[in-house]
C-alpha positions as CSV (number, residue, x, y, z in Angstrom):
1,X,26.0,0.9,0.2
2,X,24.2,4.5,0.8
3,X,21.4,2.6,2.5
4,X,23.8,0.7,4.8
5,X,25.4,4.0,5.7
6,X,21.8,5.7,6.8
7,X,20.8,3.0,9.2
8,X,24.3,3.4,10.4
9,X,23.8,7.2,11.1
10,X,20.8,6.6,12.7
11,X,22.3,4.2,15.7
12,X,25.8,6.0,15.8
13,X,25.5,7.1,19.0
14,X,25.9,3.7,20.4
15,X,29.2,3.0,20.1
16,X,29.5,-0.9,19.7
17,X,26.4,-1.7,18.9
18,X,25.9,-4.3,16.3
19,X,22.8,-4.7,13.9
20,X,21.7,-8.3,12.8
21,X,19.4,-9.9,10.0
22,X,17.4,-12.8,11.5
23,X,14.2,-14.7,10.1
24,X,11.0,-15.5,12.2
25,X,10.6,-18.7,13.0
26,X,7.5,-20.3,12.4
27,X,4.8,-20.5,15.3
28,X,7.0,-18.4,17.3
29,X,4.8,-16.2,19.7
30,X,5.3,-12.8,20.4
31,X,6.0,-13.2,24.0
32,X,8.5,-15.9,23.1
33,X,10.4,-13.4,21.4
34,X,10.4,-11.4,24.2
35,X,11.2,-14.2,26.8
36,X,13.9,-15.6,24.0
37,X,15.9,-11.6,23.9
38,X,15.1,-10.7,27.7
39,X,12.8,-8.5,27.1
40,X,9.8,-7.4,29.3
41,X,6.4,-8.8,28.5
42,X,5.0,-6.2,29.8
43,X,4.7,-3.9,27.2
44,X,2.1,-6.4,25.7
45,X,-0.8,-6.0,28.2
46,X,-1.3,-2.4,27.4
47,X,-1.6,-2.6,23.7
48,X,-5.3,-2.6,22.1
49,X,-6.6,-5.2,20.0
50,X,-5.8,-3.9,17.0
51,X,-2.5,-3.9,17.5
52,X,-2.5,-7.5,20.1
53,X,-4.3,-8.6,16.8
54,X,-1.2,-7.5,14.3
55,X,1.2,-9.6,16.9
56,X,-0.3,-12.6,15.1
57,X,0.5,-11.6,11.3
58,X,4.0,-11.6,11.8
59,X,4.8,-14.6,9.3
60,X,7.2,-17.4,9.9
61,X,10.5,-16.9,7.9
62,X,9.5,-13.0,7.4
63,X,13.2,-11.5,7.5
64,X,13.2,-8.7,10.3
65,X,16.5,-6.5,12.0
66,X,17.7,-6.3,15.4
67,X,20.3,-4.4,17.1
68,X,22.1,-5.4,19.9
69,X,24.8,-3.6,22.4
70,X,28.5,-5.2,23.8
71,X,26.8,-7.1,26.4
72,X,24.6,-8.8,23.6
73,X,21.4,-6.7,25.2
74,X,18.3,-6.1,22.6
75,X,18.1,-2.2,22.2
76,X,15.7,-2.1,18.9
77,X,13.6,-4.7,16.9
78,X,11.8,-4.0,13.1
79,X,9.5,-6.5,12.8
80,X,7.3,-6.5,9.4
81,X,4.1,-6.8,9.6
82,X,2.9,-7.0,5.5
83,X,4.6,-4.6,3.1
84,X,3.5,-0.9,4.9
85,X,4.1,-1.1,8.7
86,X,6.3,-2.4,10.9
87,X,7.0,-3.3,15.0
88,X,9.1,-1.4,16.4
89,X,10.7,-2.6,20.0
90,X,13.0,-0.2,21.4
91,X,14.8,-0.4,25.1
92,X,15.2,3.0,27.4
93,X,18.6,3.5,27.7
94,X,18.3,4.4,31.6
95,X,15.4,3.0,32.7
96,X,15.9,-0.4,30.9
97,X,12.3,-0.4,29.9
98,X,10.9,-1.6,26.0
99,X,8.5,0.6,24.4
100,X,6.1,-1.2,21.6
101,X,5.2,1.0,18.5
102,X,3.8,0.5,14.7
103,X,6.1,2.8,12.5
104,X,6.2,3.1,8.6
105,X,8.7,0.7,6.7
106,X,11.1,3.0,4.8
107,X,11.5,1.4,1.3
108,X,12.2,2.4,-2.2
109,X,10.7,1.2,-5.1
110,X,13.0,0.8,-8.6
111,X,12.6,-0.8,-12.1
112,X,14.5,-3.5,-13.5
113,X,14.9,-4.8,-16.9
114,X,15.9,-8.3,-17.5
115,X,17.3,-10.2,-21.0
116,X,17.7,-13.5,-20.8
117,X,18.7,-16.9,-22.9
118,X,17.1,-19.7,-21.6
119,X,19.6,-22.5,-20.7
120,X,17.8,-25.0,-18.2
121,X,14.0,-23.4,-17.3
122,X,13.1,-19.6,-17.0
123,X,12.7,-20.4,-13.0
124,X,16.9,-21.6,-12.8
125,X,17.7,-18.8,-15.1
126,X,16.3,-15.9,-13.7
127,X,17.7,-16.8,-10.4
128,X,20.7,-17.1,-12.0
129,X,21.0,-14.1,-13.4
130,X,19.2,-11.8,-10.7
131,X,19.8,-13.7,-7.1
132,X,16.0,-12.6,-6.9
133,X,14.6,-15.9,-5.7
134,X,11.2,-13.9,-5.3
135,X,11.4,-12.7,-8.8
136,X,12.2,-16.3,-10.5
137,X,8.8,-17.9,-8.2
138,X,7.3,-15.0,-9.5
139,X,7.9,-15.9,-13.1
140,X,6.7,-19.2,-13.1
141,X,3.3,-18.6,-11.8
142,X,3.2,-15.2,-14.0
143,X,3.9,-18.2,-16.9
144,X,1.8,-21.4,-16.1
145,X,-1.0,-21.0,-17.4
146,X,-0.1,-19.2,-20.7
147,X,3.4,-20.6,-21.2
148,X,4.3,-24.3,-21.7
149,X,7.6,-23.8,-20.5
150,X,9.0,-27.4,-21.5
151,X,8.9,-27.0,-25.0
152,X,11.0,-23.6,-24.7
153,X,14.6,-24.4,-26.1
154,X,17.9,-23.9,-25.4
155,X,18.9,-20.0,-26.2
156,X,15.6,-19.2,-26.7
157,X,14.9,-15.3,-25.4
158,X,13.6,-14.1,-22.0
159,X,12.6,-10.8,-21.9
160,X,10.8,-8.4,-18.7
161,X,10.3,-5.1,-17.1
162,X,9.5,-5.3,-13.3
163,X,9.3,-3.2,-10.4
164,X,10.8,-4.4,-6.8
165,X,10.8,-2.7,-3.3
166,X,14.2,-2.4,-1.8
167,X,15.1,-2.3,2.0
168,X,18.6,-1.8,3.4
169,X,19.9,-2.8,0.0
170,X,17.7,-6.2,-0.2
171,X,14.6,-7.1,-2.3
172,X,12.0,-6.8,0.1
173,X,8.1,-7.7,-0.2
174,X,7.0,-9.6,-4.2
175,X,8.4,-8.2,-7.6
176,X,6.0,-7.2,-9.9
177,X,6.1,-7.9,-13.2
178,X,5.0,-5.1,-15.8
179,X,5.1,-7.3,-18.9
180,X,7.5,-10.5,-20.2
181,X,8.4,-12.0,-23.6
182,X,9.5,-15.1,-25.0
183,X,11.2,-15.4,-28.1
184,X,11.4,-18.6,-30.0
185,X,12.8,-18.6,-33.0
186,X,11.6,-15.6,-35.0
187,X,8.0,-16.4,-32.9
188,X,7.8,-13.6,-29.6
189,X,5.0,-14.3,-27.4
190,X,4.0,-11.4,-24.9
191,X,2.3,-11.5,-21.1
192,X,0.3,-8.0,-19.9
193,X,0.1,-7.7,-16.6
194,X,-3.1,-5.2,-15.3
195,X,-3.1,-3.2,-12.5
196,X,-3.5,-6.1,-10.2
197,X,-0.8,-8.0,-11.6
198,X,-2.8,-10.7,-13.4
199,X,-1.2,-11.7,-16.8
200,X,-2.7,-11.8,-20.1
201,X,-1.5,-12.8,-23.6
202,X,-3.0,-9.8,-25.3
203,X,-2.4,-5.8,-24.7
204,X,-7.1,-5.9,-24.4
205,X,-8.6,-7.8,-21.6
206,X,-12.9,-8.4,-21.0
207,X,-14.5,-6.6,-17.7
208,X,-18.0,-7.2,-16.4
209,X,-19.0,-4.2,-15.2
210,X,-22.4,-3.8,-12.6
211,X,-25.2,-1.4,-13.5
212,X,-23.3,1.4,-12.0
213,X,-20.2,1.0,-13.9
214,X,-18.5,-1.0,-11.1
215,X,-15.7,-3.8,-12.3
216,X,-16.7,-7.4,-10.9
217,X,-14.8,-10.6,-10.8
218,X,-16.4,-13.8,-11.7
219,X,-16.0,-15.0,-8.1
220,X,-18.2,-12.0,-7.1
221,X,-21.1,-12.9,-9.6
222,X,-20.9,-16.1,-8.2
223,X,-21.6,-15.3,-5.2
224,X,-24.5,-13.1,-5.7
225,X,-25.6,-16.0,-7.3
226,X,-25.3,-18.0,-3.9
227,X,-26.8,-15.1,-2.3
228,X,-24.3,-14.6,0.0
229,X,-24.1,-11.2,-0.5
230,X,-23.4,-8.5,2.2
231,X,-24.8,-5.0,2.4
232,X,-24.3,-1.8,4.0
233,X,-23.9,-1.6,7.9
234,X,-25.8,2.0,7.6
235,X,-28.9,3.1,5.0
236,X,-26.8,6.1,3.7
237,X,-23.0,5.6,3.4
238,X,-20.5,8.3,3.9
239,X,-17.1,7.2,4.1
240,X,-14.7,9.0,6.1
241,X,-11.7,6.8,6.0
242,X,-11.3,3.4,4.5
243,X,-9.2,0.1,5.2
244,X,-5.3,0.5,5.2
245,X,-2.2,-0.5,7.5
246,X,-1.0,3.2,6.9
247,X,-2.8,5.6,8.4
248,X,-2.1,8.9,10.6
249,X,-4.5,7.8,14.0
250,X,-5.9,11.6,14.7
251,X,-5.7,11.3,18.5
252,X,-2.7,9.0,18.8
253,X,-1.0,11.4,16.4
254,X,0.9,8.1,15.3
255,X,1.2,5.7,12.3
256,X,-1.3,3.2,13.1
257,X,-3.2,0.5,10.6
258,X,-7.1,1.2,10.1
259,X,-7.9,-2.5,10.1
260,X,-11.7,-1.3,8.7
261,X,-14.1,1.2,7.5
262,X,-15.1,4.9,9.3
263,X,-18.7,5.9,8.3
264,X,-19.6,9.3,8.8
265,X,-23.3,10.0,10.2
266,X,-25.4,11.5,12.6
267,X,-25.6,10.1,16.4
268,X,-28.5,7.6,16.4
269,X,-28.4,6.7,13.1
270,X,-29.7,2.8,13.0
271,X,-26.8,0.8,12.2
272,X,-27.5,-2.6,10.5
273,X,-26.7,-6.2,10.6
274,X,-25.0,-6.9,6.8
275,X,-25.5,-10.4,6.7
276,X,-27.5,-12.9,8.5
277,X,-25.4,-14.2,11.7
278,X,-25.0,-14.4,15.4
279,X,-24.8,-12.1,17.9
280,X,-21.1,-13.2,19.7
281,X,-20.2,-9.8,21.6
282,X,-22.2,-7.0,22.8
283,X,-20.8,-4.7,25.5
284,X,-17.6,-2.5,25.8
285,X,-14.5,-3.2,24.4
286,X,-11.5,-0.5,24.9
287,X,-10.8,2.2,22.9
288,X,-14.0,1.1,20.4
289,X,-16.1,2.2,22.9
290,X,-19.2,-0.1,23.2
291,X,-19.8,-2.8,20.5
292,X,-21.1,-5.4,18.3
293,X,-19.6,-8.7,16.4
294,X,-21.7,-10.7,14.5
295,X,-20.5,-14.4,13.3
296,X,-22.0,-15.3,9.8
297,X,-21.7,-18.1,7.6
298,X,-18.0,-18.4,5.6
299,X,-15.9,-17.4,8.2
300,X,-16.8,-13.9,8.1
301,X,-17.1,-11.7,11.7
302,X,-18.2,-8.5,11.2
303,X,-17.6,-5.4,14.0
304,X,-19.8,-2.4,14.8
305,X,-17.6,0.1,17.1
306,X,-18.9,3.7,19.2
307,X,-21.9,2.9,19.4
308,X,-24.3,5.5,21.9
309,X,-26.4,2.5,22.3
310,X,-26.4,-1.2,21.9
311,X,-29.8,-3.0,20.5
312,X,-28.9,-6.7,20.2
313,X,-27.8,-9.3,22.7
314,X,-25.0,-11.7,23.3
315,X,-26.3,-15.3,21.4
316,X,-29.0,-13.3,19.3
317,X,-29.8,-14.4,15.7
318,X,-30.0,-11.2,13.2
319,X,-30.9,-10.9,9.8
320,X,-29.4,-8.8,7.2
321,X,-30.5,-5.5,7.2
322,X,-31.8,-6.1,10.9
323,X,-31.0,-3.3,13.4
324,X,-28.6,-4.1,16.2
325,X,-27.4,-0.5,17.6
326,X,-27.1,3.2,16.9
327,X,-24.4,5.7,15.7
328,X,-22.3,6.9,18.3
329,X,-18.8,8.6,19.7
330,X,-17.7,5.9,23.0
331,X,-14.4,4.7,23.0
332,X,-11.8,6.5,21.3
333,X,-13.5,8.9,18.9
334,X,-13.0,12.4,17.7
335,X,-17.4,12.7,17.2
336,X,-20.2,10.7,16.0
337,X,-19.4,7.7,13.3
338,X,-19.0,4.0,12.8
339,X,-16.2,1.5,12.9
340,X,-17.0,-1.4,10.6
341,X,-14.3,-4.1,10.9
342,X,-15.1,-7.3,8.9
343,X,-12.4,-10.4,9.5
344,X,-12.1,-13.2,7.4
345,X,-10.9,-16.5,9.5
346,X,-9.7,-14.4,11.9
347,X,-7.7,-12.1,9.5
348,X,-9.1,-8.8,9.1
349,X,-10.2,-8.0,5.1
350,X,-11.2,-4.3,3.4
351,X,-14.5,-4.6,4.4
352,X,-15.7,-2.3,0.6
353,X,-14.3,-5.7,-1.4
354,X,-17.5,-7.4,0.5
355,X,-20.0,-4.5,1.2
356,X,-22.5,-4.0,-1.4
357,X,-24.7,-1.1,-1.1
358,X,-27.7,-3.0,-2.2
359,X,-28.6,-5.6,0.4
360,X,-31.6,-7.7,-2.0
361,X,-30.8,-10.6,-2.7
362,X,-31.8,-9.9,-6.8
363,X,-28.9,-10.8,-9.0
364,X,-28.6,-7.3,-11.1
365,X,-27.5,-7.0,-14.3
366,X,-23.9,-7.1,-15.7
367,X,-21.9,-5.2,-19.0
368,X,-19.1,-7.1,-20.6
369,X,-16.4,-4.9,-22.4
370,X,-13.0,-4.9,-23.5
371,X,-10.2,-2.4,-22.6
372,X,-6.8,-2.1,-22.8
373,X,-4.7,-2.9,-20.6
374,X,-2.6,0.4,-19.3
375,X,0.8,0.9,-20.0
376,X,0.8,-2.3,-22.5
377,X,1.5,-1.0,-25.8
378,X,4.2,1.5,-24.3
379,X,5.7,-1.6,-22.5
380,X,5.2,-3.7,-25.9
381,X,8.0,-1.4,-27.1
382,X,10.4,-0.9,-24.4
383,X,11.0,-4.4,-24.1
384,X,11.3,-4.8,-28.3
385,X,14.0,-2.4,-27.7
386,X,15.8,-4.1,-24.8
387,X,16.3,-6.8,-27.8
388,X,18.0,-4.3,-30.1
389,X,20.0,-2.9,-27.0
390,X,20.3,-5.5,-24.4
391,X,20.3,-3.9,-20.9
392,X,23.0,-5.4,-18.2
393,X,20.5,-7.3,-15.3
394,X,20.4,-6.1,-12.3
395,X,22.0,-8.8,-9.6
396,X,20.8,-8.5,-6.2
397,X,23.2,-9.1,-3.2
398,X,24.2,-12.5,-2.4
399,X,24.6,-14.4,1.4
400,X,27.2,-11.3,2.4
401,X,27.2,-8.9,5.6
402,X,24.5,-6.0,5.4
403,X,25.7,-4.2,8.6
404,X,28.9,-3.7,10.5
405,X,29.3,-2.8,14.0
406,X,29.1,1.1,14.2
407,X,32.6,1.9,15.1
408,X,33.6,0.7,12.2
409,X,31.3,3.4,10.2
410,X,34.9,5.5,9.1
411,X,35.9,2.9,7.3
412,X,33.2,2.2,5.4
413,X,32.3,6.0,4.6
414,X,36.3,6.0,3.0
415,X,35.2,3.5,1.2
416,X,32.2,4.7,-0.4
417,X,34.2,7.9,-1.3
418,X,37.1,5.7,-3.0
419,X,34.7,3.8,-4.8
């Protein structure tokens, strides 16, 4: 209820006003919205392509909050856009006008415990007992392929610690699970999950680690293997600030995602092509000053931004390594550096889970060890102990009202004081 009560604060000088939980449909546009609430469009021609770009990864069903006066006029939208940042739509009160802006999403982040007997399937029973629909779809992939949840019987013991953002009181974004048990019979099986989330029946797990101590995935080794490896866009790599959809913009003084890479260097450092590929843009593009997109093979684009001076041409075939421009400040800049943006499909990726600093093609040599998982044995513990002293679960709100109109505010402040 203290959450409700803050966004109530916030909006209590409009008297009347009424906040509302809605879902994004699928393949709606952006200017559709817009048209649909009577909104001006023409907020969207002044926004960069960055943020046009981020108009596109709202996803369909993605639950968002409007608020909306007497009349049934839009004064503010929150739009997600992934777990960090939001839309933010918000009308002029005298002028009547709609500013667009990229704001923070406020969020908390708890623990949960649950303790469970199974009576149908861990999926049923988890939704069940939390109303955490995420949660449950998150159990069974966290189980398939270590669990064979069919031959678990009836009464048999589910046990977990997991961690869930919270928004206005709701789940919001994917649970994640810290570790879960099954106990069947006097037998308890346990799942570790690492610091990416990936499950693992014991507390150790094997790394490959690269000649310079880096961790690498299988998928990465098989694609040095393919030689479709990328390097470095400059010969010596400073980085100045890396890939995030949180980031202070220094000259916008504003919250704005860095959808790539800033590389620190001197003006007219060579920058390089990272991959063999196409030339499809060279010229000026807004606040990225003059610039260079390269198409290569897989879906990949990759982007060159500020440059002082272009060197390759519209249509142009590079090679990796090749030259194609030099280290500059146009555009929006605060001195001398590189952009490097690097899309995937159309999406824009962190450009460092790519970028190799070697650009040969030589397949280098690999470490195997095993470590332990962090936090496992600790976690091992706390949920033997949740069996000796079962916790109550935590049930998330059902289908029930998450706002009120804002004159009605007194009313519910008594009642958080009663209760």
């Amino acid at each position: 209820m203290k959450t409700l009560i803050l966004f109530i604060v916030l909006v209590s000088s409009l008297l009347g006003a009424r906040a509302v939980e809605t879902r994004w449909l699928k393949g709606q546009s952006f200017t559709g919205y817009l048209a649909d609430r009577n909104a001006s469009i023409g907020l969207i021609r002044n926004l960069d392509e960055d943020d046009r770009k981020l108009l596109t990864d709202i996803e369909g069903g993605v639950k968002f909050y409007e608020l909306f006066d007497e009349d049934g006029t839009l004064l503010q939208s929150l739009i997600p856009i992934g777990e960090e940042m939001q839309i933010q739509i918000v009308r002029d009160g005298e002028g009547g006008h709609y500013s667009f802006d990229i704001v923070p999403i406020n969020y908390v982040e708890r623990e949960h415990k649950v303790l469970i007997s199974i009576q149908s399937n861990p999926h049923s029973d988890v939704s069940r007992a939390t109303n955490n629909y995420r949660l449950a779809d998150k159990v069974y992939y966290f189980f398939k392929n270590h669990v064979d949840c069919r031959k678990l019987h009836k009464n048999d013991k589910l046990a977990m610690i997991y961690t869930q953002k919270e928004r206005l009181g709701k789940p919001f974004g994917s649970p994640d699970i810290k570790i879960a048990m099954i106990e069947t019979g006097k037998k308890r099986s346990f799942l570790y999950a690492d610091e990416e989330g990936v499950p693992f029946i014991d507390s150790c797990k094997t790394v490959t680690y690269d000649a310079k101590g880096n961790p690498v995935t299988a998928a990465e080794i098989r694609k040095l293997k393919r030689k479709q490896r990328f390097g470095m866009p400059l010969r010596h790599v400073r980085i100045t600030s890396r890939f995030t959809y949180k980031r202070w913009h220094p000259i916008l003084h504003r919250y704005r995602p860095h959808l790539g890479v800033d590389f620190g260097a001197r003006r007219g450092t060579p920058l390089l092509a990272v991959n063999d590929g196409k030339v499809i843009f060279a010229g000026r593009k807004g606040g990225y000053g003059k610039v260079v997109k390269i198409k290569h093979r897989g879906g990949y684009v990759s982007l060159y931004a500020h440059q002082s001076r272009i060197r390759a041409k519209k249509g142009q075939k590079v090679k990796k390594g090749q030259v194609i421009g030099y280290v500059g400040s146009t555009g929006r800049s605060t001195g001398p550096h590189l952009h490097f943006g690097l899309y995937k499909n159309g999406r824009a990726i962190d450009p460092l889970k790519v970028l190799k600093k070697k650009s040969s093609g030589r397949l280098q040599r690999f470490i195997t060890k095993k470590i332990e998982i962090k936090g496992a044995k600790r976690n091992r513990a706390r949920v033997i102990k949740m069996l000796e002293n079962p916790p109550e679960n935590y049930k998330w709100e059902t289908i029930k009202a998450n706002f009120v109109l804002v004159k009605e505010r007194a009313a519910y402040e008594q009642q958080e004081k009663g209760s």
